[in-house]
TORZA-535924 format. One record per residue (C-alpha): residue in three letters; x, y, z. Coordinates in Angstrom, 1 decimal. Each point is the difference from the previous one (the first is absolute). Layout:
REM residues N
+-----+--------+--------+--------+
|   r |      u |      v |      w |
+-----+--------+--------+--------+
| ALA |      X |      Y |      Z |
...
+-----+--------+--------+--------+
END
This chain:
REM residues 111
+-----+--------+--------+--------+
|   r |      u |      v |      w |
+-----+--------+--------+--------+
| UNK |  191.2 |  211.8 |  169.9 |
| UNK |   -1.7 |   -2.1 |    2.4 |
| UNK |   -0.9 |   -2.2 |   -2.7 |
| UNK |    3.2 |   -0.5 |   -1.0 |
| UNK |    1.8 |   -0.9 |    3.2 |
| UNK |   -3.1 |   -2.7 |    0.7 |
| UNK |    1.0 |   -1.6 |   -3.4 |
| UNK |    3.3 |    0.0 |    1.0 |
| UNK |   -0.5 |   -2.2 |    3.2 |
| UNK |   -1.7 |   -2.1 |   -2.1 |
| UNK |    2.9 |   -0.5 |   -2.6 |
| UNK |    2.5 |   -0.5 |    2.9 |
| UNK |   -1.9 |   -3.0 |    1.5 |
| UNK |   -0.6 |   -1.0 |   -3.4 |
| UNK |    3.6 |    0.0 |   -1.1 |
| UNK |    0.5 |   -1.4 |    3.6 |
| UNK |   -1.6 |   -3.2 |   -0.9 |
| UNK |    1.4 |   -0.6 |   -3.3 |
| UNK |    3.6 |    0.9 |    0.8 |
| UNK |    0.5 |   -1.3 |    4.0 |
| UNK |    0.8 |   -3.8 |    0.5 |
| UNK |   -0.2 |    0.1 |    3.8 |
| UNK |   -3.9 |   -1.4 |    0.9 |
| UNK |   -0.5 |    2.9 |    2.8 |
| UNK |    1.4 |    2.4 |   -2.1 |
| UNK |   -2.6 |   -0.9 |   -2.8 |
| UNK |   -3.0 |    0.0 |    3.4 |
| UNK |    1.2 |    3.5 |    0.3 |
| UNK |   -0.1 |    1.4 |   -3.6 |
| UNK |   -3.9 |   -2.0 |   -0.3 |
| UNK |   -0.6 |    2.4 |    3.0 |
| UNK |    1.2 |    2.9 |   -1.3 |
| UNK |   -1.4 |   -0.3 |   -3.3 |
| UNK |   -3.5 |   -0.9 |    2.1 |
| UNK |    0.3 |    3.5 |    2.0 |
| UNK |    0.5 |    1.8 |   -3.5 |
| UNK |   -3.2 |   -1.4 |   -1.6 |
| UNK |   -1.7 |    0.9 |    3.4 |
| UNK |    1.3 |    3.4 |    0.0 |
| UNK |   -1.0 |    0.7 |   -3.4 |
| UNK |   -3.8 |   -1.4 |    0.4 |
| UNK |   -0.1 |    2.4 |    3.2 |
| UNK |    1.6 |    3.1 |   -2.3 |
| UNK |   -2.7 |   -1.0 |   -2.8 |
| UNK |   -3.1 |   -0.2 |    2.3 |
| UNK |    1.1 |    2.9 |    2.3 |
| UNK |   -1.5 |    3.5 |   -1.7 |
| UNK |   -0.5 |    3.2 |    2.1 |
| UNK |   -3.3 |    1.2 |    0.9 |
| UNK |   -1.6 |   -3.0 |    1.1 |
| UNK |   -1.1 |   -0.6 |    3.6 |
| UNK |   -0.1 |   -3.3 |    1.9 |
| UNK |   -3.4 |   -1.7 |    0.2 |
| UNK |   -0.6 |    0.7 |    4.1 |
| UNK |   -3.0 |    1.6 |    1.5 |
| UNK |   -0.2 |    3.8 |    0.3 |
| UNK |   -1.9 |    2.7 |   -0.5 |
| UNK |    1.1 |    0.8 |   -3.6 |
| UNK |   -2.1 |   -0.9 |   -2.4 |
| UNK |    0.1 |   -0.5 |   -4.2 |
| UNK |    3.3 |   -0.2 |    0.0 |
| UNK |    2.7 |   -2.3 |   -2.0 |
| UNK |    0.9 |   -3.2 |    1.8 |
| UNK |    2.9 |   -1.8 |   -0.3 |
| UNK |   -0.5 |   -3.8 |   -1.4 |
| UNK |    1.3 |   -2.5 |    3.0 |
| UNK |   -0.3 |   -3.0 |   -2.0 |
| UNK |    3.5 |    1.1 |   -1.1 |
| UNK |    1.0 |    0.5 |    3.0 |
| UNK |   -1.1 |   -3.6 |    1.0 |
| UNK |    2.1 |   -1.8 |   -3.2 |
| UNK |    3.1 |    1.5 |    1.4 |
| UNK |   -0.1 |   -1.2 |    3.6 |
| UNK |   -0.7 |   -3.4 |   -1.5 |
| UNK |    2.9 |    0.2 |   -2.6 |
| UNK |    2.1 |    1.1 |    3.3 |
| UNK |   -1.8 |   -3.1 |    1.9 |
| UNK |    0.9 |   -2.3 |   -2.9 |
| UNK |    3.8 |    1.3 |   -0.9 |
| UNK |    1.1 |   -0.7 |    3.6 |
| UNK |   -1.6 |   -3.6 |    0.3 |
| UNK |    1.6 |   -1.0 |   -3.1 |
| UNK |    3.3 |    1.6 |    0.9 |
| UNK |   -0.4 |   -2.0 |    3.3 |
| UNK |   -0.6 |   -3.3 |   -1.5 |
| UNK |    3.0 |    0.8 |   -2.6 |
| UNK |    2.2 |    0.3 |    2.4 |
| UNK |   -1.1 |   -2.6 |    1.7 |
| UNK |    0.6 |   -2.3 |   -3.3 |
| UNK |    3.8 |    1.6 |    0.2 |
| UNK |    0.7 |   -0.9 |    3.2 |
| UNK |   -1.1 |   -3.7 |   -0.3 |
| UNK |    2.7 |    0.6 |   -3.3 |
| UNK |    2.4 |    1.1 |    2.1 |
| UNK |   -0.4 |   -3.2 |    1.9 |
| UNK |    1.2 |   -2.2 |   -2.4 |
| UNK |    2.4 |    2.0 |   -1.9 |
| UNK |    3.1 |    1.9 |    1.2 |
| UNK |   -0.9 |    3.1 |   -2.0 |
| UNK |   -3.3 |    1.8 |   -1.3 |
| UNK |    1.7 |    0.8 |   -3.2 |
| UNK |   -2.3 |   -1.3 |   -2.8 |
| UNK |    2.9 |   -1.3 |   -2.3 |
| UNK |    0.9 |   -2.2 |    2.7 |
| UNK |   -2.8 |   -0.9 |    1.0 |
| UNK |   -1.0 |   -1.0 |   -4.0 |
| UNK |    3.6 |   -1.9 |    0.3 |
| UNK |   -1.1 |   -2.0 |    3.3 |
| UNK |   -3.1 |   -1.0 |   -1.0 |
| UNK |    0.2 |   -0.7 |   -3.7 |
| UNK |    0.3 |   -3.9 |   -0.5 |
+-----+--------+--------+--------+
END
């Protein structure tokens, strides 16, 4: 079920980027399909009876890999520098054209 739900964030922000013409709107859906792929890696790599690799007194036991762990907080790192730098991109846009809808913006700047 929870399988499910994660693939369906990842159509919506899929779908969000084919079928929205606003730029921000398009940012948005990238994001949302970004937090889907995330979500699923973290359901994939998650399994129960593992413990976290800290010092204690238990010994011989299953440890959880943090390597995973480690490729997620950089995906997370990544996704919200490009997101910044996309927007950024919009905004100077936005500068130069009345509206962030791409059809205009194809109609402005086509010679």
């Amino acid at each position: 079920m929870l399988e499910a739900c994660i693939f369906a964030t990842i159509l919506c922000g899929f779908f969000g980027i084919i079928l929205k013409k606003n730029l921000v709107m398009k940012i948005i859906s990238m994001d949302v399909m970004s937090t889907g792929v995330i979500a699923y890696y973290v359901l994939i790599a998650s399994r129960d009876g593992l413990f976290t690799p800290i010092f204690s007194d238990v010994k011989n036991v299953a440890y959880s890999d943090p390597v995973p762990q480690a490729v997620i907080l950089t995906a997370i790192v990544i996704g919200f520098s490009v997101q910044a730098l996309m927007l950024v991109g919009v905004m100077k846009l936005a500068r130069d054209n009345p509206t962030l809808e791409s059809n205009e913006i194809e109609k402005n700047n086509t010679p």
